[in-house]
C-alpha angles and dihedrals in degrees: 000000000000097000096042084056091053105054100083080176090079098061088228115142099233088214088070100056120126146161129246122190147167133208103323094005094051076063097061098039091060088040085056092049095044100041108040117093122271120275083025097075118118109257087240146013125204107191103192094199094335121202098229109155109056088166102068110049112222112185129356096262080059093051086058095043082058100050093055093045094044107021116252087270106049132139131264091232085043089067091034089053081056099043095106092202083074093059108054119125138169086264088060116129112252107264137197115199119204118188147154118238089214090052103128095199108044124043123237080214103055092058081041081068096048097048088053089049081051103050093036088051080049090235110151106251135151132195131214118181113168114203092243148023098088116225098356133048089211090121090052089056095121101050091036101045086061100037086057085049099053082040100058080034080056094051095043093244093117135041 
């Protein structure tokens, strides 16, 4: 996020700068709007079946996901340090979460969390979960392509 805002060579407005991830990587990008410091945050996250609480193991794809993050022998607080639903504040990135309900690694409620730690820090969100697709919502990409775009339009950073 720091180095994008600071290529001015690339013609892109630093205010507008987000993360998207997926999985794992949805993980990182609301580790990333929740961590930085403030007034460093991206402008937006987009979690695609974001892994959020590392704490509560939902299937045992998910176990293993655990044990290379973490180690095999790692710490309760230390999952619960990483859990990102813990770490919402009023200073949080807006963030739009798009998920599947059949997905068998990542849990529906656990971006459920996130969304009401969201809305309760009053930081803008929005939640899509589609009642099918696993562990994707590629098969969702033309109801969700347009939904991410009326949401950065939302948030005036598109036009």
């Amino acid at each position: 996020v720091r180095y994008l805002r600071t290529r001015n060579d690339l013609g892109i407005d630093p205010a507008k700068v987000g993360v998207l991830g997926s999985s794992a990587g949805g993980h990182l990008a609301s580790w990333v709007s929740n961590s930085m410091p403030d007034g460093e945050k991206p402008a937006f996250a987009i979690l695609h079946y974001g892994w959020i609480n590392i704490h509560k193991s939902f299937s045992s794809a998910a176990d293993v996901a655990l044990d290379n993050l973490l180690g095999k022998n790692f710490s309760e607080q230390d999952a619960l340090d990483l859990s990102t639903h813990y770490m919402v504040s009023r200073t949080t990135s807006p963030t739009m979460l798009l998920l599947c309900h059949d997905d068998a690694l990542v849990s529906s409620i656990d971006a459920a969390e996130y969304y009401e730690a969201l809305v309760r820090h009053g930081v803008k969100a929005t939640m899509h979960i589609y009642p099918f697709g696993g562990h994707s919502v590629k098969k969702h990409t033309a109801e969700y392509r347009p939904a991410v775009i009326e949401w950065l339009k939302y948030l005036k950073l598109m036009e």
